[in-house]
SEDREN-921884 format. One record per atom (N, C-alpha, C): atom name; residue in three letters; x, y, z. Coordinates in Angstrom, 3 decimals. Layout:
PT, dovex, lumtor, x, y, z
PT, CA, ALA, X, Y, Z
...
This chain:
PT, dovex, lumtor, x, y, z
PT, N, UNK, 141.233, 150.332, -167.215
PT, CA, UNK, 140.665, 150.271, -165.893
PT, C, UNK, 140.601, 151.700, -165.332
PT, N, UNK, 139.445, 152.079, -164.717
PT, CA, UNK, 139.164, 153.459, -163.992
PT, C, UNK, 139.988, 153.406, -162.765
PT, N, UNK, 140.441, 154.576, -162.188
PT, CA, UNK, 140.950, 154.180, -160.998
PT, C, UNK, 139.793, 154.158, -159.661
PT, N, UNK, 138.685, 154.527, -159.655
PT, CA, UNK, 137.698, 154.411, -159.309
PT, C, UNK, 137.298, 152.771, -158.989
PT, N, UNK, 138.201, 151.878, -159.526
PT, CA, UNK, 137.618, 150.356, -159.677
PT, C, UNK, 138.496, 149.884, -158.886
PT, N, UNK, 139.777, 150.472, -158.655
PT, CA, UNK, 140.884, 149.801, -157.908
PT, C, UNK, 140.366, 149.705, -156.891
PT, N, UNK, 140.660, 148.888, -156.010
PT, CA, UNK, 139.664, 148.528, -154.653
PT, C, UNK, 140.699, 149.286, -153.301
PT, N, UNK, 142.197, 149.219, -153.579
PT, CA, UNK, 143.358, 149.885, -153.283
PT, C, UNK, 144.061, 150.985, -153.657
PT, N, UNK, 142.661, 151.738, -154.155
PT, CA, UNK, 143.155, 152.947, -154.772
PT, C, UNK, 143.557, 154.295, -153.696
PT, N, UNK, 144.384, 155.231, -153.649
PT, CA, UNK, 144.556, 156.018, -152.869
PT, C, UNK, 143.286, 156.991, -153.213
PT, N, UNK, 142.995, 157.829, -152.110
PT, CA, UNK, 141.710, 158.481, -152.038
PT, C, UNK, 142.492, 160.160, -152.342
PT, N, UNK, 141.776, 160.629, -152.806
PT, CA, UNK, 142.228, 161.671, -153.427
PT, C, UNK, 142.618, 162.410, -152.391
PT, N, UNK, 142.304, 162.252, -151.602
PT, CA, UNK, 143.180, 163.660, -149.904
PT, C, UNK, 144.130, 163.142, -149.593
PT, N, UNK, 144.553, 161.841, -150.111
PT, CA, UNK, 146.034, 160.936, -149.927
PT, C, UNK, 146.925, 161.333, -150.624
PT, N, UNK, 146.137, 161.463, -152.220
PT, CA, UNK, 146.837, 161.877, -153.125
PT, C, UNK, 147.594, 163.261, -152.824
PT, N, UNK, 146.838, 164.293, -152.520
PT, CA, UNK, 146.938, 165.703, -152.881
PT, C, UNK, 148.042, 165.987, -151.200
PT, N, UNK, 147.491, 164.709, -150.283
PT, CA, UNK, 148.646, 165.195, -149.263
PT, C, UNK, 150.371, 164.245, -149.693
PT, N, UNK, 150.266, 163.634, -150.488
PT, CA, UNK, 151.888, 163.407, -150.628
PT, C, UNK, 152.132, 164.264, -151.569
PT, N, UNK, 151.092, 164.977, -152.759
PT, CA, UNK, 152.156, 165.866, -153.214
PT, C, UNK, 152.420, 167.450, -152.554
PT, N, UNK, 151.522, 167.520, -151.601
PT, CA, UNK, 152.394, 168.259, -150.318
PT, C, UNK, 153.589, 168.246, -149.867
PT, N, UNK, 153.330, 166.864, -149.694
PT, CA, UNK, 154.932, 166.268, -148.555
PT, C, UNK, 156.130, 166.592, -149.475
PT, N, UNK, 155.797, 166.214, -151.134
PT, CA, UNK, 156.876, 165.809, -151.776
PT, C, UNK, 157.618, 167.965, -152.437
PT, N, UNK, 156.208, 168.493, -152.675
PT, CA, UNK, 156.540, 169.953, -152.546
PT, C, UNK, 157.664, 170.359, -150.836
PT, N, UNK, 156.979, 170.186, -150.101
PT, CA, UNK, 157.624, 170.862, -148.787
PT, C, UNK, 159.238, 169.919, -148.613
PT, N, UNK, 159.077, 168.757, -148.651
PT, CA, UNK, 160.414, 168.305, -148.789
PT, C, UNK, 161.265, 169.104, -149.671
PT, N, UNK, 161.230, 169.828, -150.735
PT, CA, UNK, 161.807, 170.222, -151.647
PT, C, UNK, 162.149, 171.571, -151.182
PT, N, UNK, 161.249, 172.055, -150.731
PT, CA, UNK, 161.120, 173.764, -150.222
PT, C, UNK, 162.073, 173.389, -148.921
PT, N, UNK, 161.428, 172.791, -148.317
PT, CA, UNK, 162.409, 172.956, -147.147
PT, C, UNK, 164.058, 172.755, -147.184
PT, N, UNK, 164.074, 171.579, -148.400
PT, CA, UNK, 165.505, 171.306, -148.598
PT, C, UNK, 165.909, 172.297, -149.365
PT, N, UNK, 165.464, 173.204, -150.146
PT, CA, UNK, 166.300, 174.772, -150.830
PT, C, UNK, 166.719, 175.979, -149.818
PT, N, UNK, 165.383, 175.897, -148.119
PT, CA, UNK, 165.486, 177.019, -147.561
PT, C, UNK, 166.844, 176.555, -146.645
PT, N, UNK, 166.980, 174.942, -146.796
PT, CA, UNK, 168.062, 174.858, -146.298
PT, C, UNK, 169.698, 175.238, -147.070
PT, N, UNK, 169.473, 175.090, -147.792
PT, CA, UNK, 170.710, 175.424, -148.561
PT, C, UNK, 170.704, 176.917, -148.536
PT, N, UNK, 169.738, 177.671, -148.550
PT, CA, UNK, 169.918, 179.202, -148.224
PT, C, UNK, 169.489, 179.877, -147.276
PT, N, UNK, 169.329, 179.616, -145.618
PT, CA, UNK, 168.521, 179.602, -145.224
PT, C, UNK, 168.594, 181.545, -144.382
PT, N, UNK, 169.190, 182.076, -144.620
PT, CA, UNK, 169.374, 183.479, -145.139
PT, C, UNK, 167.671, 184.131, -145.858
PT, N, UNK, 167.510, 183.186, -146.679
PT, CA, UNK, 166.240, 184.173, -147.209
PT, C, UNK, 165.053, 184.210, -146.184
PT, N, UNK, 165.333, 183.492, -145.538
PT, CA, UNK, 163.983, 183.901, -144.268
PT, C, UNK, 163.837, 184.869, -143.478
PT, N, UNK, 164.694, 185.353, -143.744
PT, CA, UNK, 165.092, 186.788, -143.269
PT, C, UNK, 163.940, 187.733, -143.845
PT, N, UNK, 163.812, 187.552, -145.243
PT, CA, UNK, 162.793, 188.652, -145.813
PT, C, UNK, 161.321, 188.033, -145.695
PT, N, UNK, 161.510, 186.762, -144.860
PT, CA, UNK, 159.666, 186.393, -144.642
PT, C, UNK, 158.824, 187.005, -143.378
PT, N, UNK, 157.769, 187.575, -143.583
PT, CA, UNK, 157.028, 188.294, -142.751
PT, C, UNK, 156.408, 187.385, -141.497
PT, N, UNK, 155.523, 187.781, -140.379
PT, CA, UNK, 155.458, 186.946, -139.118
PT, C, UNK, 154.296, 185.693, -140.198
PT, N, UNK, 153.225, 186.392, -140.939
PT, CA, UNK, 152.436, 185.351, -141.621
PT, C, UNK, 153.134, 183.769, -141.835
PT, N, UNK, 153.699, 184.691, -142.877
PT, CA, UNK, 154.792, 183.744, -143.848
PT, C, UNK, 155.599, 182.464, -142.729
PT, N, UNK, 156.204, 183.222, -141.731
PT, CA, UNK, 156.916, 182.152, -140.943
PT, C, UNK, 155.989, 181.291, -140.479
PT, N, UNK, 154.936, 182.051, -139.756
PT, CA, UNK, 153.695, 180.726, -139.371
PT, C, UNK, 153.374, 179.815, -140.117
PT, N, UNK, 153.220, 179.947, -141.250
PT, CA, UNK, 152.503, 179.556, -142.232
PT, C, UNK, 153.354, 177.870, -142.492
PT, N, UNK, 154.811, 178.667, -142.721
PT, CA, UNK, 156.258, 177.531, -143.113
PT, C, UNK, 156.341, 176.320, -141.416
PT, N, UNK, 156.144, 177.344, -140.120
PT, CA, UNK, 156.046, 176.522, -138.964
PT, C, UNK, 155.013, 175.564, -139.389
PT, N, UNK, 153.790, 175.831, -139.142
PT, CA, UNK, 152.373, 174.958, -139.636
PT, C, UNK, 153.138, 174.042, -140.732
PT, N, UNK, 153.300, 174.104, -142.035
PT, CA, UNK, 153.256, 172.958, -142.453
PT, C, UNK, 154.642, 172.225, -142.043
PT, N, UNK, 155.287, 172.243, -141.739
PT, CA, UNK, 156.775, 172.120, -141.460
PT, C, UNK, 155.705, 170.446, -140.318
PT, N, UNK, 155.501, 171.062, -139.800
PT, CA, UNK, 154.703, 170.789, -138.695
PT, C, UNK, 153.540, 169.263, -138.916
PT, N, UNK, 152.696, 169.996, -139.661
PT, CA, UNK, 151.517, 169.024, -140.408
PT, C, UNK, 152.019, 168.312, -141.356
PT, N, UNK, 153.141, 168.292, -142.101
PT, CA, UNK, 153.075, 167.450, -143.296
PT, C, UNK, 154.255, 167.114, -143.322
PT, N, UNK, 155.309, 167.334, -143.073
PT, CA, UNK, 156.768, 167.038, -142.860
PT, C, UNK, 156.481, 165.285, -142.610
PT, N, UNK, 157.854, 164.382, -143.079
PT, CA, UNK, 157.278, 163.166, -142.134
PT, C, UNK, 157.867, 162.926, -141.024
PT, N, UNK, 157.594, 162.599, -140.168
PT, CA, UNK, 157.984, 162.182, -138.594
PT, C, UNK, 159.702, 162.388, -138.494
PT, N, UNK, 159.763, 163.496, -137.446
PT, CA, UNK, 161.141, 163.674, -137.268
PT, C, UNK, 160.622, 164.210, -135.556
PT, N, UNK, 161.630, 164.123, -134.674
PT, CA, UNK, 161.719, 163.790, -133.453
PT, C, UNK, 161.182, 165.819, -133.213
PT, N, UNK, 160.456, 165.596, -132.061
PT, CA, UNK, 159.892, 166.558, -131.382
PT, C, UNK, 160.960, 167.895, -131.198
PT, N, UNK, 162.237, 167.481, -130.905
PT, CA, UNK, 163.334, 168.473, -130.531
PT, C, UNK, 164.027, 169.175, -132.106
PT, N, UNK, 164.174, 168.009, -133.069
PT, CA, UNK, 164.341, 168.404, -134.356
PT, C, UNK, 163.406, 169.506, -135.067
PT, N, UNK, 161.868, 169.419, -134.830
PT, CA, UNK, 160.559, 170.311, -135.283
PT, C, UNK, 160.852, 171.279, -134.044
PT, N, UNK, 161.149, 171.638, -133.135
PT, CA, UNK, 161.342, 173.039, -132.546
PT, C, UNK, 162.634, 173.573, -132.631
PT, N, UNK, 163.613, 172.917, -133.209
PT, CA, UNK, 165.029, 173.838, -133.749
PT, C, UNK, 164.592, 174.242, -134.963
PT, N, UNK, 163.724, 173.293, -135.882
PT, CA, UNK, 163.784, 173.807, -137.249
PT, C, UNK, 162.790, 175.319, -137.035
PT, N, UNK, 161.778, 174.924, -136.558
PT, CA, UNK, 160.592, 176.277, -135.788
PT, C, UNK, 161.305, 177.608, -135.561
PT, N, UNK, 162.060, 177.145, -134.385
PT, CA, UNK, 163.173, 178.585, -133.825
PT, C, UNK, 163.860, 178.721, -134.958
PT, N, UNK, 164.251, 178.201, -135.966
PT, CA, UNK, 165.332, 178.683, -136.985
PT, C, UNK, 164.415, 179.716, -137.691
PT, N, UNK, 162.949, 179.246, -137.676
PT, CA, UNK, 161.881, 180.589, -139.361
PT, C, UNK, 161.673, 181.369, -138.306
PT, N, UNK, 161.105, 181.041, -137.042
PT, CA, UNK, 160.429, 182.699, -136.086
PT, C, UNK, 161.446, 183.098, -135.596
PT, N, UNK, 162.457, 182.839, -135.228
PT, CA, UNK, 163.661, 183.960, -134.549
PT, C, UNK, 164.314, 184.200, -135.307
PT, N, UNK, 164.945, 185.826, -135.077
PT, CA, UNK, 165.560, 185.969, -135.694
PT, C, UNK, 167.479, 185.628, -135.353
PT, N, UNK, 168.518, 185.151, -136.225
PT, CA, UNK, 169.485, 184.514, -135.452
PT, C, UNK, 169.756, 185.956, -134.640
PT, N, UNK, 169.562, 186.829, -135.067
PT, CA, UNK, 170.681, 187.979, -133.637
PT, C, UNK, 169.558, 187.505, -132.155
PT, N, UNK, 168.470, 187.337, -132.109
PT, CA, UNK, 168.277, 187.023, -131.151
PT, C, UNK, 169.030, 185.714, -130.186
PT, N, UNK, 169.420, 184.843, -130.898
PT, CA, UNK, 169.873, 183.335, -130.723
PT, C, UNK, 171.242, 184.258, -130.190
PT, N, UNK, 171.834, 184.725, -131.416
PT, CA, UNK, 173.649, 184.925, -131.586
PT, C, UNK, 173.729, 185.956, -130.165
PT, N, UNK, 173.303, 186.955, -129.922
PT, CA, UNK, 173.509, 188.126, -129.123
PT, C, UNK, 173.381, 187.713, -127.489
PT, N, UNK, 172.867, 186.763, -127.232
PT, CA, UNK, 172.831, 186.191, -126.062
PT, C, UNK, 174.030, 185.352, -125.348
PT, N, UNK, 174.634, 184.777, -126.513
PT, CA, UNK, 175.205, 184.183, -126.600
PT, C, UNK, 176.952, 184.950, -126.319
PT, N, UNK, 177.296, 186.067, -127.387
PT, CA, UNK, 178.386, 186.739, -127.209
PT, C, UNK, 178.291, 188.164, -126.102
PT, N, UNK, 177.217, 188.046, -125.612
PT, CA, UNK, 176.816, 188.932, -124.202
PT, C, UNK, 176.742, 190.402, -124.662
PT, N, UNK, 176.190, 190.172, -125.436
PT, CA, UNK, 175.519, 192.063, -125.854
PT, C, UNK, 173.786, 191.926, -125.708
């Protein structure tokens, strides 16, 4: 059988977006375990990780997607230094 015949077949932009999801799940779960290397990502690069973080991630609460956000574009001394009053 073609998959072309399945009447319930996923459409190929279905396809190519879960193996998005299933890439960025993975990425995101390594930058979590090190999340130190974002340090060497440029302003592009962070946009880039915000955006899909964003678009393809699956549904996680509005406040969760702007801590994870502030975690790639700030840098922590900005967060930390406010905090211990320097």
């Amino acid at each position: 059988m073609i998959i072309g015949e399945l009447s319930n077949a996923p459409s190929l932009k279905e396809i190519y977006r879960l193996l998005i999801i299933n890439f960025l799940i993975d990425l995101f779960t390594k930058i979590g375990q090190n999340p130190f290397k974002l340090f060497k990502l440029n302003k592009e690069e962070k946009t880039l990780l915000s955006y899909l973080l964003v678009e393809f991630l699956p549904s996680v609460s509005q406040n969760q997607i702007k801590d994870k956000i502030s975690l790639i574009q700030i840098p922590i001394w900005d967060i930390v230094l406010p905090i211990v009053g320097l």
